[in-house]
C-alpha positions as CSV (number, residue, x, y, z in Angstrom):
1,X,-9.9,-4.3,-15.3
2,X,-11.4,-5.9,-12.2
3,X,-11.0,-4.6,-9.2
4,X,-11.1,-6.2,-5.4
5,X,-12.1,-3.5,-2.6
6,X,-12.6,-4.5,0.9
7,X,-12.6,-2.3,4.1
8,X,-11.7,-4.1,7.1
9,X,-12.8,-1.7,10.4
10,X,-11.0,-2.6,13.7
11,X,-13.7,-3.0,16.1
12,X,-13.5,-4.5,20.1
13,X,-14.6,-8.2,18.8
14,X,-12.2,-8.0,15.8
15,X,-12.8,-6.9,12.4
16,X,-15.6,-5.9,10.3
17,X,-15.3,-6.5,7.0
18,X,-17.2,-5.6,4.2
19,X,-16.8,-5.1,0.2
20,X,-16.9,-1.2,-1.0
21,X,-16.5,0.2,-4.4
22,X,-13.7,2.8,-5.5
23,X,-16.3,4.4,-8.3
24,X,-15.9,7.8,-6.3
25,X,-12.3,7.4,-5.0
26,X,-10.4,9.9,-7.4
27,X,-8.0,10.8,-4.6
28,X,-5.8,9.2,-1.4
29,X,-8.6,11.6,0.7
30,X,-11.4,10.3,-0.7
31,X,-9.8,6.9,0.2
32,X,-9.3,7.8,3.6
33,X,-12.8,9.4,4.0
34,X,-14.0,6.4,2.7
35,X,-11.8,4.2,5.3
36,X,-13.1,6.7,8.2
37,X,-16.7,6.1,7.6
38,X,-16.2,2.6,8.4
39,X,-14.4,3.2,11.4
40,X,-15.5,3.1,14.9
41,X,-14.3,5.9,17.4
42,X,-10.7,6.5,16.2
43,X,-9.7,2.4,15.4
44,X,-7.8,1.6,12.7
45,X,-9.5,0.8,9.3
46,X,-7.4,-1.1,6.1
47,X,-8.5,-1.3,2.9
48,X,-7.5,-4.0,0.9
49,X,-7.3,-3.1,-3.3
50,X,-6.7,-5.7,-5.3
51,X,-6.5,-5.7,-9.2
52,X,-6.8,-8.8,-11.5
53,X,-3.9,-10.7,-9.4
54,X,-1.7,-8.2,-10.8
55,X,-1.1,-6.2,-7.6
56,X,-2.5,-5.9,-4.1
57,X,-2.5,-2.5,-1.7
58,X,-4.0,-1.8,1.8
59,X,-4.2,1.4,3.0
60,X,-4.5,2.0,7.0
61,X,-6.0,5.0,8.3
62,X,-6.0,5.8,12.0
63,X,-8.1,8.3,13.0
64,X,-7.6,11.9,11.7
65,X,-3.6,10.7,10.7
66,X,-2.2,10.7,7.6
67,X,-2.7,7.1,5.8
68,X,-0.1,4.7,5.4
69,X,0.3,2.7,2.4
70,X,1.7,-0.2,0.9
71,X,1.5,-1.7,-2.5
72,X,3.0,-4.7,-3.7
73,X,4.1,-3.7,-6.9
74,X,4.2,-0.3,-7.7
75,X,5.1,-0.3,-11.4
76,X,1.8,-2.2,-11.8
77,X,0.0,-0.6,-9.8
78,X,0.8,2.8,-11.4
79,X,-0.8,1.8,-14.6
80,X,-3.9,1.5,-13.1
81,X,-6.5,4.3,-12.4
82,X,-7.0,3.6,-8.1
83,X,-2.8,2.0,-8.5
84,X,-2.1,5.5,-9.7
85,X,-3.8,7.1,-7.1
86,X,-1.8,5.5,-4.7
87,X,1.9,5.5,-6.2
88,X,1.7,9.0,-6.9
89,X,1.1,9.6,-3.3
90,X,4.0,7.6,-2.5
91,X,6.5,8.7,-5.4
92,X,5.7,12.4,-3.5
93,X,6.2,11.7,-0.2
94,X,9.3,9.7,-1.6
95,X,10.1,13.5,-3.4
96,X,10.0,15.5,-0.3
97,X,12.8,16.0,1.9
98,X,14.6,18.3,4.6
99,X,18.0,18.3,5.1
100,X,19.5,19.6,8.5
101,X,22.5,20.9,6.8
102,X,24.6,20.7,3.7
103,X,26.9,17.5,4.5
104,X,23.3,15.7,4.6
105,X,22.6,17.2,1.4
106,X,26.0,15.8,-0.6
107,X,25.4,12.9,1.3
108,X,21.4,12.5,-0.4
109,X,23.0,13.4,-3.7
110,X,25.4,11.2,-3.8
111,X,22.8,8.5,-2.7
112,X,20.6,9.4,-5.3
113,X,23.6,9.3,-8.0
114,X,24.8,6.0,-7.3
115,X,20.7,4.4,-7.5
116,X,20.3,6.7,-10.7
117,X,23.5,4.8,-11.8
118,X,22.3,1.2,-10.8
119,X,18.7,2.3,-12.3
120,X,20.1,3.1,-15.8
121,X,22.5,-0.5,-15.3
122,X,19.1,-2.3,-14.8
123,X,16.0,-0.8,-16.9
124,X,13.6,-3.4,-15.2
125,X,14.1,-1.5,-11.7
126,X,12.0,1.2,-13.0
127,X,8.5,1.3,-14.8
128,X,5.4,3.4,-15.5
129,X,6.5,6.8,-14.8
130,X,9.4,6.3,-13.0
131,X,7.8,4.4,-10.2
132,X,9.7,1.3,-8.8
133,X,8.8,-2.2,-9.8
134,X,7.9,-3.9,-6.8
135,X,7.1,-3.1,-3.1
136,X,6.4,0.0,-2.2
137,X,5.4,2.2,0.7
138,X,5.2,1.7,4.7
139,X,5.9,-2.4,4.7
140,X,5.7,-1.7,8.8
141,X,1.7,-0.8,8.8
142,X,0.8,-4.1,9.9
143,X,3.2,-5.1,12.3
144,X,0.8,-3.8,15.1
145,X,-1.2,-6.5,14.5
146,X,0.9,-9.3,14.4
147,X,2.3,-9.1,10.5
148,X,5.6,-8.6,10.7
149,X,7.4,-6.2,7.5
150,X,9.9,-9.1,6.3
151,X,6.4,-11.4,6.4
152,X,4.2,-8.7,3.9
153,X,7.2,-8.3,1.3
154,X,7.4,-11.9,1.2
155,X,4.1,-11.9,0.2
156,X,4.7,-9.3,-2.6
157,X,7.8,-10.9,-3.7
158,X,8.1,-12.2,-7.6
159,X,5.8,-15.1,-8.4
160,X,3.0,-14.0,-5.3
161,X,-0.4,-14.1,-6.1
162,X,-2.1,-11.1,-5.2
163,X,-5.1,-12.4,-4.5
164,X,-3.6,-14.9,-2.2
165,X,-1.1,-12.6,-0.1
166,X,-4.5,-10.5,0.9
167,X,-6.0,-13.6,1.8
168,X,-3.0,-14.9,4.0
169,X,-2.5,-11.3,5.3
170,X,-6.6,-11.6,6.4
171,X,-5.8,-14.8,8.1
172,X,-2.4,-13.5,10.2
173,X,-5.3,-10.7,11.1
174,X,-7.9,-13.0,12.4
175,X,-10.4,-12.3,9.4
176,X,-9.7,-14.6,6.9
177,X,-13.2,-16.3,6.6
178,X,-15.1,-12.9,7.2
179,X,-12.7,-11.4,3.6
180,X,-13.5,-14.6,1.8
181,X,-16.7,-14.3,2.8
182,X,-17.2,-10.8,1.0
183,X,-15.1,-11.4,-1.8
C-alpha cells in the first residue's frame, strides 16, 4: 500500500514543508518525535498521512503536549499498519474515563447502551476492530489556523478524495503549492 507522508513545520514566514517517511514510526511517540524534529522553538508541526486515497490523518504536535489527531475514516485507517497506529491511540483515549460521581456513571452507561443498541441496528457504523467508520479524533486541531471543524469533516465526508481534502486543507493553511510541491 502507498503511503503519502508530509511534515508541515510552523515557522515565522509560514510553513515548511517537506516529505518524510514512516519506515521507523511504529508508535504515536515515534510520530511525535518525528513531528518535533522538524519543529522550530516550540511551533506547531502537522503531519499529513495519506494512504492510496483511502484515508487521510494529520497529526499536530505542539511542543512537549500530547498530539492531537484526526483521521478521516477510522475504519480504514485501522486496517493499515501507520492507520492502526493512530486509531488505536484514539479508540484508548476514547476508553478512558473519570466520572465525578455515580449519577455521571448511570448517565455514561446508559449512553453507551443506547449507541451499542443503534451500533448492532446498523453493522456499517462499526469496522476493523471495533473502530468507527468515518471521522475520528480532535476535528478542532486546525481551527487555530483558520480551518474551521464543520470545514475538515466535510472534507472527510463519504465520496471525499483523500488526496484532495489534504490538498484543500494545505491551501486554507497557506501551503498548498509548497505540499504539491513535495508530493
Amino acid at each position: 500500500m502507498a503511503y503519502f507522508a508530509a511534515v508541515l513545520a510552523r515557522t515565522e514566514d509560514g510553513w515548511d514543508v517537506s516529505e518524510t517517511e514512516l519506515d521507523n514510526v511504529e508508535t504515536l511517540a515515534d510520530l511525535a518525535d518525528l513531528a518535533r524534529e522538524a519543529a522550530q522553538d516550540d511551533d506547531s508541526v502537522l503531519v499529513f498521512i495519506e494512504q492510496e486515497d483511502a484515508w487521510f490523518a494529520i497529526v499536530r504536535v505542539d511542543g512537549e503536549d500530547d498530539p492531537r489527531i484526526f483521521v478521516s475514516d477510522g475504519a480504514a485507517a485501522a486496517r493499515s499498519s501507520y492507520g492502526s497506529v493512530l486509531t488505536d491511540e484514539l479508540v484508548d483515549q476514547a476508553g478512558e474515563s473519570e466520572f465525578g460521581d455515580l449519577d455521571n456513571l448511570v448517565a455514561e452507561l446508559e449512553d453507551e447502551e443506547a449507541a451499542q443498541e443503534q451500533a448492532d441496528e446498523d453493522d456499517d457504523a462499526v469496522g476493523h476492530d471495533g473502530v468507527p467508520v468515518g471521522p475520528l479524533g480532535d476535528s478542532h486541531l486546525l481551527t487555530e489556523f483558520g480551518l474551521a471543524s464543520e470545514e475538515l469533516l466535510g472534507l472527510s465526508g463519504e465520496g471525499a478524495v483523500p488526496g484532495d481534502a489534504l490538498e484543500e486543507i494545505a491551501e486554507a493553511l497557506g501551503c498548498g503549492e509548497v505540499l504539491e510541491a513535495v508530493r
